[in-house]
C-alpha positions as CSV (number, residue, x, y, z in Angstrom):
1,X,198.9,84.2,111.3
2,X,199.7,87.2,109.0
3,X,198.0,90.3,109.9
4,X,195.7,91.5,106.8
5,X,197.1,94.3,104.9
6,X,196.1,97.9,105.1
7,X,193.0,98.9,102.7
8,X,193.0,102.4,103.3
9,X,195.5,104.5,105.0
10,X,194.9,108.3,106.1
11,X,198.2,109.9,107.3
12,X,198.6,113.8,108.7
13,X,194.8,114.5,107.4
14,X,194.0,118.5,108.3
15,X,191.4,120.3,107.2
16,X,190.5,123.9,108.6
17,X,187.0,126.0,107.7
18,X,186.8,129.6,108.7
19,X,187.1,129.5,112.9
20,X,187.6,126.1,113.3
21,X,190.5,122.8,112.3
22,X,187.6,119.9,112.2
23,X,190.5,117.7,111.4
24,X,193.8,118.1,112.9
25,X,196.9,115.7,112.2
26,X,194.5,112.5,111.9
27,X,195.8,109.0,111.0
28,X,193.5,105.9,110.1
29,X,194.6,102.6,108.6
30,X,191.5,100.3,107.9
31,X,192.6,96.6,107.3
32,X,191.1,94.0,104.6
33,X,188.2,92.5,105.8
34,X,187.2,94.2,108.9
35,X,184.9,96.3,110.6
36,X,186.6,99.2,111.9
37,X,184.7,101.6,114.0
38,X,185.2,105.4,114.0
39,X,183.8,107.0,117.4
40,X,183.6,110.3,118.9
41,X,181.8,113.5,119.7
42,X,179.6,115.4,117.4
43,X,182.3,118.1,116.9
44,X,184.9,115.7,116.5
45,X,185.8,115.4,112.8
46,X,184.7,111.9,111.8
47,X,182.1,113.5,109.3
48,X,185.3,115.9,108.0
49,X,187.0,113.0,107.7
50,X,184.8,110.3,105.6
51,X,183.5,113.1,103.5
52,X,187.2,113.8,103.0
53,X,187.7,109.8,102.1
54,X,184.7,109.5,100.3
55,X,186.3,112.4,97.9
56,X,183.1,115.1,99.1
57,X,185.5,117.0,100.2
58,X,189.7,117.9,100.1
59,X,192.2,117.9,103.1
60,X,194.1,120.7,103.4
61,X,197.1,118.8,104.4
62,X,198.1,114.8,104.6
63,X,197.6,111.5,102.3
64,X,195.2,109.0,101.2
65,X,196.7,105.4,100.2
66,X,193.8,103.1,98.6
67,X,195.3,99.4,98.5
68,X,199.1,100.9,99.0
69,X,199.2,103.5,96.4
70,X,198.5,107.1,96.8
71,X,195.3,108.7,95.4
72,X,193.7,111.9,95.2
73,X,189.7,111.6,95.5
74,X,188.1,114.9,94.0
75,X,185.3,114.0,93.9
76,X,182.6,110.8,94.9
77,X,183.4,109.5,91.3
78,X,186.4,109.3,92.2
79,X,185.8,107.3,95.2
80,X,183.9,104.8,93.8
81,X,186.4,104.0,91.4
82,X,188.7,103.6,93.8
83,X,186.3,101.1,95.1
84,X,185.1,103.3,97.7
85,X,181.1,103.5,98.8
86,X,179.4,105.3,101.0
87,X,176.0,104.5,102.9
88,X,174.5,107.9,104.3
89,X,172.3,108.3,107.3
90,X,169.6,109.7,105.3
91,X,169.0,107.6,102.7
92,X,169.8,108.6,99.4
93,X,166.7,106.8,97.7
94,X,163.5,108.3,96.3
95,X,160.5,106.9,97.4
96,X,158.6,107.3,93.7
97,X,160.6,104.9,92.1
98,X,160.9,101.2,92.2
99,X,164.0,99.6,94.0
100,X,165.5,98.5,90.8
101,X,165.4,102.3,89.8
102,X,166.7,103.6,92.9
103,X,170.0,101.3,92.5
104,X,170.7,101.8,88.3
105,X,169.8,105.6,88.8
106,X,173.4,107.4,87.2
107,X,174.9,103.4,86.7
108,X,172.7,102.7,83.6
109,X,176.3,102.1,81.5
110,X,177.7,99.5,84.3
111,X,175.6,96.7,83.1
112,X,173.0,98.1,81.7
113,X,169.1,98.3,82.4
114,X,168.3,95.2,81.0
115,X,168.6,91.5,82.1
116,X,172.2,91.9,83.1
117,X,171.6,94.4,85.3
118,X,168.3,92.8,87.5
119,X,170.7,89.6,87.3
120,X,173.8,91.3,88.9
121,X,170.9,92.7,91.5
122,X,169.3,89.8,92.5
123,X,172.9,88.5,93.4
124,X,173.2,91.5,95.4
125,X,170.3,91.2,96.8
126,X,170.7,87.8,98.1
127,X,174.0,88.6,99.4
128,X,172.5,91.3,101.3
129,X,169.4,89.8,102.8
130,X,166.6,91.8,100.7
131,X,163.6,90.1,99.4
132,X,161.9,93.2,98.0
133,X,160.7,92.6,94.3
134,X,162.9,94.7,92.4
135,X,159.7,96.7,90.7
136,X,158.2,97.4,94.3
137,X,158.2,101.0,95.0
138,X,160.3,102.4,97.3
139,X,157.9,104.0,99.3
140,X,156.3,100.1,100.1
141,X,159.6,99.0,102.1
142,X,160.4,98.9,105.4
143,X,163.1,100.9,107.2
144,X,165.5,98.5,107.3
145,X,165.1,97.4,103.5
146,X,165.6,101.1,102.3
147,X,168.7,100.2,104.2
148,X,169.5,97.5,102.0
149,X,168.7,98.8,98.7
150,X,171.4,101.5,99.8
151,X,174.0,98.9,100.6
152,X,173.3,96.9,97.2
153,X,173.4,100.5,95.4
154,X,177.3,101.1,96.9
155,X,177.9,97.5,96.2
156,X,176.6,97.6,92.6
157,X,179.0,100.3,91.7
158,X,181.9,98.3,92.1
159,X,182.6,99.2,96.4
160,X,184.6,96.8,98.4
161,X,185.0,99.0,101.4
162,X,182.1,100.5,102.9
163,X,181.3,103.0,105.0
164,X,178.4,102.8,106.9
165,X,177.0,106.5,108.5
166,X,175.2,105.9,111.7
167,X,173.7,102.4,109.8
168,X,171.3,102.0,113.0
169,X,169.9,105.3,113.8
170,X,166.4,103.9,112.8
171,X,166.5,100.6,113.1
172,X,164.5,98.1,116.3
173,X,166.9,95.5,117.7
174,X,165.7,92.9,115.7
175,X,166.8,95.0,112.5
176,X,170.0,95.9,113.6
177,X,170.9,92.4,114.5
178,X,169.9,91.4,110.9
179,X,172.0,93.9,109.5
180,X,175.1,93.0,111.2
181,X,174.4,89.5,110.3
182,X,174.2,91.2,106.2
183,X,177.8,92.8,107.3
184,X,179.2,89.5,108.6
185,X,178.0,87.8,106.1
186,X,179.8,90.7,102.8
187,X,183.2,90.2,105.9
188,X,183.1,86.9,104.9
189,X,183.2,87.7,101.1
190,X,185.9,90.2,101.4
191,X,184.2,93.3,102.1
192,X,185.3,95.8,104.6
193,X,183.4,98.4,106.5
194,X,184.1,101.5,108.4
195,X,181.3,101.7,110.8
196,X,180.5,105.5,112.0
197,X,178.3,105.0,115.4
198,X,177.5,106.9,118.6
199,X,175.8,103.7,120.3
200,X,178.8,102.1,122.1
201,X,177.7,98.8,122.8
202,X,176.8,98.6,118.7
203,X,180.1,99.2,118.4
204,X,181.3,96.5,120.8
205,X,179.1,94.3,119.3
206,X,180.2,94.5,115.5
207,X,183.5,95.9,115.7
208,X,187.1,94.2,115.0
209,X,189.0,97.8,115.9
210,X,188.2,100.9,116.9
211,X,190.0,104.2,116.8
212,X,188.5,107.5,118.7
213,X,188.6,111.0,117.6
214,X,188.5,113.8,119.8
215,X,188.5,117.2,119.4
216,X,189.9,117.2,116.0
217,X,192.7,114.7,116.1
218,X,193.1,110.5,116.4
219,X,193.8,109.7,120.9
220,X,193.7,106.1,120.2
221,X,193.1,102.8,118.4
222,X,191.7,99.8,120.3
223,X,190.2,96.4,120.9
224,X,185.8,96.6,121.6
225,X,186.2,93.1,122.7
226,X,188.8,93.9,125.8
227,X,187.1,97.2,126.3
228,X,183.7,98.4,128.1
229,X,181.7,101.2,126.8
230,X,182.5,103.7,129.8
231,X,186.3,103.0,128.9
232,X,185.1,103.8,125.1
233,X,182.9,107.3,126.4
234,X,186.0,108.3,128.5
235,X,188.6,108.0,125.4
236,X,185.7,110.6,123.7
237,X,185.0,112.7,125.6
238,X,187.8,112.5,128.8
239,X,185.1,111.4,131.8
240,X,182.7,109.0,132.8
241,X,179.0,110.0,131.5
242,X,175.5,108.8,133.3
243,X,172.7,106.4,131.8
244,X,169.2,108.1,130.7
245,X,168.0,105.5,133.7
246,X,165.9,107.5,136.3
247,X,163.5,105.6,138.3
248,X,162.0,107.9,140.6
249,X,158.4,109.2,139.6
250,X,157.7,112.9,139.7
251,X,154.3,111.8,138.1
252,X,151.6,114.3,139.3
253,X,147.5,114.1,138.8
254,X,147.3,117.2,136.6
255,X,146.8,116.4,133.4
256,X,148.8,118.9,130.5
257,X,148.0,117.5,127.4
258,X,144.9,115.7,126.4
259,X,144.7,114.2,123.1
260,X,141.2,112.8,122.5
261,X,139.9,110.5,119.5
262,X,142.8,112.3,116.9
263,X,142.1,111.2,113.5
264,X,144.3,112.3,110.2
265,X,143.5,110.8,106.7
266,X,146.4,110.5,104.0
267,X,146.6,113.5,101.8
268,X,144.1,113.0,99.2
269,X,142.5,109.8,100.4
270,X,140.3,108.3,103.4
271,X,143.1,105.9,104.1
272,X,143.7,106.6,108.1
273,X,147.6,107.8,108.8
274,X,146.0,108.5,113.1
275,X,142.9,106.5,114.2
276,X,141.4,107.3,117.3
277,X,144.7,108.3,118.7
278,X,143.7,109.2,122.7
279,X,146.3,109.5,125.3
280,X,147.0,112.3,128.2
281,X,150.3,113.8,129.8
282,X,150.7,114.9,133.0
283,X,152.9,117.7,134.6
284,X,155.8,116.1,135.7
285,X,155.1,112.9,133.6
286,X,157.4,111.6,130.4
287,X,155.2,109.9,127.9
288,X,157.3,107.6,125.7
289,X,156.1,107.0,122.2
290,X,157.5,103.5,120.6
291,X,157.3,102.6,117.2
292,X,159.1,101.6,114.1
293,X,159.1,104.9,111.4
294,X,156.9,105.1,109.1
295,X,153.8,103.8,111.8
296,X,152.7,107.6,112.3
297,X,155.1,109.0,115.2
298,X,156.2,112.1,112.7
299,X,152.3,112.6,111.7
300,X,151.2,112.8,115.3
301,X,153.6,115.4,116.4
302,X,153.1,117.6,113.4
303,X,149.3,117.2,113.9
304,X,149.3,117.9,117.9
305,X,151.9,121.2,116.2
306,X,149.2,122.1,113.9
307,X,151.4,121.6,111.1
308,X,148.4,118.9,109.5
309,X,145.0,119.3,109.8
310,X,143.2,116.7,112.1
311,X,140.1,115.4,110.2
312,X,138.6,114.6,113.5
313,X,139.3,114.2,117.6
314,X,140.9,117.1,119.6
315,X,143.6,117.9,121.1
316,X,143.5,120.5,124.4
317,X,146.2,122.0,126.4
318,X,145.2,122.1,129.8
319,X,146.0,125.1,132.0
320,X,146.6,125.1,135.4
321,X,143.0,126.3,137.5
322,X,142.3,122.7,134.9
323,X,140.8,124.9,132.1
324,X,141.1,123.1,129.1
325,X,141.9,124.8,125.8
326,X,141.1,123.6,122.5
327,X,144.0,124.2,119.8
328,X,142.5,122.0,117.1
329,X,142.1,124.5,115.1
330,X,144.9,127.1,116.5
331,X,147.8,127.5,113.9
332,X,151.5,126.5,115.1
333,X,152.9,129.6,116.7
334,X,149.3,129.8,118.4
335,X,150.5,126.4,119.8
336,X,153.4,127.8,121.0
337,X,152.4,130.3,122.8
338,X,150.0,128.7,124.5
339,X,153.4,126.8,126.2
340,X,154.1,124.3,124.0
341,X,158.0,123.5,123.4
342,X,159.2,121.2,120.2
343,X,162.1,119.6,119.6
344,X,161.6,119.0,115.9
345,X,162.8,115.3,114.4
346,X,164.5,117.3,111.3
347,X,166.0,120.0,112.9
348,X,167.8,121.2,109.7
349,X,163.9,121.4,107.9
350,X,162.2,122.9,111.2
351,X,164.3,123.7,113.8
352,X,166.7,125.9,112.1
353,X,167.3,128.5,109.7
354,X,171.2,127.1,108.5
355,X,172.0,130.1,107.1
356,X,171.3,132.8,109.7
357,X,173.5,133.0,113.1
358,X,172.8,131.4,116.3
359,X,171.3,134.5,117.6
360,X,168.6,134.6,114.5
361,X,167.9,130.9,115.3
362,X,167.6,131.9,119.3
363,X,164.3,134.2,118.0
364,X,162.5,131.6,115.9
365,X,159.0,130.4,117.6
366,X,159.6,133.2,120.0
367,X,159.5,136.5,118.4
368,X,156.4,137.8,120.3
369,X,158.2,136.8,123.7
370,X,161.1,138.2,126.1
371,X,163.9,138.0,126.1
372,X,164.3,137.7,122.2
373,X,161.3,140.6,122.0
374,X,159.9,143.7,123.2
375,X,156.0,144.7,123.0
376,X,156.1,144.7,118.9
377,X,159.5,145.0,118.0
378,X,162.9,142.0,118.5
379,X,164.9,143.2,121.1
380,X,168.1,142.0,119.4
381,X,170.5,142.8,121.7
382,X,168.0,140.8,124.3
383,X,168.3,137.6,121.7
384,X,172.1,137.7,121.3
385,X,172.6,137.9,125.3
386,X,170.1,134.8,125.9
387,X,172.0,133.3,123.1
388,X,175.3,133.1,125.2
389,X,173.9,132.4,127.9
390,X,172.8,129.0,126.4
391,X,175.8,128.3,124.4
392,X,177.0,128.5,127.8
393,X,175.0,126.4,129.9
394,X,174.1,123.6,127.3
395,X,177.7,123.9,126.2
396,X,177.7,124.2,122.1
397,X,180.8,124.5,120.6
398,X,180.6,127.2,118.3
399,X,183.2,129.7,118.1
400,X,180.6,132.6,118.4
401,X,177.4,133.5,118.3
402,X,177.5,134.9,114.7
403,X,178.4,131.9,112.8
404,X,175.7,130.8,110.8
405,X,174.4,127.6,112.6
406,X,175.5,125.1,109.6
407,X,178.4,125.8,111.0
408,X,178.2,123.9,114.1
409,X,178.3,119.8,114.2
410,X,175.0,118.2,114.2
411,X,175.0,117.9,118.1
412,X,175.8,120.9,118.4
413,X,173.4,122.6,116.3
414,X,170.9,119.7,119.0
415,X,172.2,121.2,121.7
416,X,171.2,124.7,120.7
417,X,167.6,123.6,119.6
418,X,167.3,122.3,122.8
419,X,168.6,125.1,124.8
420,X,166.1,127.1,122.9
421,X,163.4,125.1,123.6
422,X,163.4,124.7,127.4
423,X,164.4,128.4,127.6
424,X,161.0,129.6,126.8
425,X,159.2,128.1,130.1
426,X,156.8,125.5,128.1
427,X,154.5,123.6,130.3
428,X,154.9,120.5,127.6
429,X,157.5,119.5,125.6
430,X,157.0,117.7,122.5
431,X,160.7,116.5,121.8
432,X,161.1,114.3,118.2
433,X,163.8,111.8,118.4
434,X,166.1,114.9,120.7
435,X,169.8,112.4,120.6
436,X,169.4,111.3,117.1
437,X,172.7,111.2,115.7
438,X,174.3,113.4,118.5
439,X,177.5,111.9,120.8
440,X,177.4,110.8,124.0
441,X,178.5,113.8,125.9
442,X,175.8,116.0,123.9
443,X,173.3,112.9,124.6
444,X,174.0,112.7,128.5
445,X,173.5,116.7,128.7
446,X,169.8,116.8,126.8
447,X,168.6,113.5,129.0
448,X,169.9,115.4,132.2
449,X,168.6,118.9,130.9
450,X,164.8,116.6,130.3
451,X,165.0,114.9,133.6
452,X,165.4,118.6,135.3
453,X,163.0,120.3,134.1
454,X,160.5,116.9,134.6
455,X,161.5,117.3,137.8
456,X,160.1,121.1,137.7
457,X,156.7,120.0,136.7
458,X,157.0,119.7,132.9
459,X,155.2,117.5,131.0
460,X,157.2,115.6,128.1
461,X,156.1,113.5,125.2
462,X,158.5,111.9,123.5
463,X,159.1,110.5,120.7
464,X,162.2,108.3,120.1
465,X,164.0,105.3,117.9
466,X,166.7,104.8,120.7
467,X,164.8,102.3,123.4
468,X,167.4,102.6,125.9
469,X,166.2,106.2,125.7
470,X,162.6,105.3,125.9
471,X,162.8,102.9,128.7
472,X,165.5,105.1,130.7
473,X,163.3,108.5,130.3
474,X,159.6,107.5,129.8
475,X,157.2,107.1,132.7
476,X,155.0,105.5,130.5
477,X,155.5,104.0,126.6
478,X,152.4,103.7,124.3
479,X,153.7,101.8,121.2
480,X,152.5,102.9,117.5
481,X,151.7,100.6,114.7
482,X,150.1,101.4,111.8
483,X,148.7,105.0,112.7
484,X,147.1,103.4,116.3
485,X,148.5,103.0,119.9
486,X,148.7,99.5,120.2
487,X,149.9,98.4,123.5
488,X,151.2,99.9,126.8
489,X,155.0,99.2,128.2
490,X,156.2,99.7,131.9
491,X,160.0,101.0,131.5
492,X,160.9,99.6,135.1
493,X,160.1,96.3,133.6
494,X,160.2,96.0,129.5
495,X,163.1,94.7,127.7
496,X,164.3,96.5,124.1
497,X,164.0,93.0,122.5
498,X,160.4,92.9,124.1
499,X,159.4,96.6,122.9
500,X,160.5,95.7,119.6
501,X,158.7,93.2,118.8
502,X,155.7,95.1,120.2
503,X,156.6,97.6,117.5
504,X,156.9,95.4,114.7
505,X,153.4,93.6,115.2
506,X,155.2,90.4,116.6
507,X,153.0,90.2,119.6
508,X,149.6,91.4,117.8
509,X,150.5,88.7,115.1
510,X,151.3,86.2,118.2
């Protein structure tokens, strides 16, 4: 059988930013008609390199061959017309306008707005899986059909190979199974995908090659199907890495956080976003939080934060002579300094301040504190001394302490949230989806840096789309659907396929 020829073909790609090569010497050759998986560390350089291939930005050295000639992308344009799409992790789409409007917006002259153009998307549609009306708002689909509307907007331009940016960050088993089925389907039809994923067994699953990155540079190609995930996690990163499992309980009787009756209306409405929310954490206890997006997780946090308003319930922080304190009407840093810890779901929007260097973003939520501050006044010298110590200790590859942090990979930038976070002795932990989109060695360090300081007494809710992390972390797991706590889930004994269709409404419905 003759081997199918070469699609793309990166040769000697190098690109070097001030301080660092993120791509070093890299060679890639996707074939016609596969899925070809590119793994490794946040760090690595796959990001460097598809922003490179989808034309976002320019290597500094080597060669780009599209269907065996040479090409020089300069820009996305570019790409596209090279028949080149690209589907980002963070969807592209705005929720105010209707799905049809979302796929034409800056196409209008490919087949028009008219009747040609809802005809070449229905057929896109169907091809894809989406039954959404085409003049649905955005904002009225599901996670996983936002997916789709962002696959049929590549695919409308004209793209025959895809690539797809961590295509199941946000997605419950059941979605990601129909969404391999979509890419099985578009194989079939002549489409190829390159596949950007840190969940190894995903990749297994999906893959017909993959080829590791590490540290900059290609180490190898191979087969998912005649290689285990630990074989794949020790081409990454160089050793074998632990699961999030932990079954021993360090569960005590003193509660931390008690959350009683919360309730949160939608911004100028009554409609309910949290109703009757009541839960408590203990010290020592992980509280899991399941749910599809969109079902209230992100409201819950930021109202517990006091970044909303509750419009009725309470929510106490407990102290330990079992004093309860009411911060239902306390601002966020009051929160904070109560004890409170957060590992924020956007950490670009509220974690960090991009801009400024590590040793700024070391200070943030803990100016009024040692060892970033003294009495009234930073202690600055205090903040950059902590901040080495964590680059140290939650090892963030940065090549100083001065770089701004959108200088570090997105794991990286995690790792120093994080870092930050447990460094300032909270007695809870509210941590928002803490691995999203980070590697596995960055994603083995935060689940061993949780379990520790569990271990030590804190009290953890989290809140998380990976259920492997859920069930291997969580003491507990309350599941969220439509702004309520639904249903209750022992980790030693749920299943992901049995969570997820607790957090779709399956089992209500049943």
């Amino acid at each position: 059988m003759t081997e199918p020829q070469p699609v793309v073909e990166l040769r000697g790609i190098t690109k070097r930013f001030p301080g660092v090569v993120a791509n070093s010497d890299v060679n890639l050759t996707i074939r016609a008609g596969e899925v070809h998986a590119v793994c490794g560390e946040n760090g690595a350089g796959k990001s460097t390199l598809m922003k490179i291939l989808y034309g976002m930005q320019q290597p500094d050295e080597g060669t780009i061959a599209v269907n065996g000639e040479q090409v020089r992308l300069r820009n996305p344009q570019d790409a596209i017309r090279a028949g080149i799409g690209m589907v980002h992790q963070h969807f592209m789409l705005a929720d105010n306008l209707t799905v049809r409007e979302n796929i034409l917006l800056g196409a209008e002259g490919l087949h028009g707005i008219g009747r040609r153009a809802k005809a070449r998307i229905d057929e896109l549609a169907e091809q894809t899986g989406l039954n959404a009306d085409q003049d649905a708002l955005l904002e009225s689909l599901g996670v996983a059909d936002r997916q789709r509307v962002e696959i049929i907007k590549v695919l409308y331009r004209g793209a025959k190979i895809v690539i797809l940016d961590e295509p199941t960050a946000v997605l419950v088993p059941q979605e990601v199974e129909a969404l391999f089925e979509t890419v099985r389907s578009m194989q079939r039809q002549g489409f190829t995908f390159i596949f950007i994923s840190h969940k190894l067994d995903e990749v297994r699953a999906i893959a017909d090659t993959v080829t590791v990155i590490r540290r900059g540079t290609t180490v190898g190609t191979a087969d998912p199907k005649a290689i285990s995930s630990r074989e794949l996690a020790e081409m990454m990163v160089g050793s074998e890495l632990p699961s999030p499992e932990t079954r021993e309980s360090t569960v005590t009787d003193r509660a931390v956080l008690r959350v009683t009756d919360l309730r949160l209306a939608a911004e100028g409405s009554t409609r309910a976003v949290l109703d009757d929310i009541s839960f408590t954490v203990h010290a020592g206890e992980v509280l899991g939080i399941a749910g599809v997006e969109g079902n209230g997780q992100t409201e819950l946090v930021e109202t517990i934060m006091g970044m909303r308003r509750a419009t009725g319930g309470t929510v106490e922080l407990v102290e330990a002579d079992g004093k309860a304190r009411d911060l239902t009407r306390l601002g966020t840093l009051a929160r904070r300094e109560a004890g409170i810890g957060y590992i924020a779901e956007d950490r670009t929007r509220h974690g960090l301040l991009l801009t400024q260097p590590l040793w700024a973003n070391r200070i943030l939520g803990y100016q009024t504190r040692e060892p970033v501050s003294k009495g009234q006044l930073l202690d600055i010298a205090g903040a950059r001394r902590d901040t080495e110590r964590i680059v140290a200790d939650y090892d963030v590859r940065t090549p100083g302490i001065e770089v701004p942090a959108a200088a570090l990979s997105g794991g990286n930038q995690q790792k120093l949230v994080v870092g930050r976070e447990l460094s300032g002795d909270p007695v809870l932990l509210i941590a928002s989806h803490p691995t999203r989109g980070v590697d596995v060695g960055a994603q083995a360090l935060i689940w061993e840096q949780i379990r520790v300081a569990r271990h030590e007494g804190l009290a953890v809710l989290l809140i998380s789309a990976d259920l492997d992390e859920l069930i291997g972390l969580s003491d507990t797991i309350r599941v969220m659907l439509r702004g309520r706590l639904v249903s209750e889930a022992d980790p030693a004994t749920v299943t992901p396929q049995e969570l997820g269709s607790a957090m779709t409404g399956a089992e209500e419905a049943a």
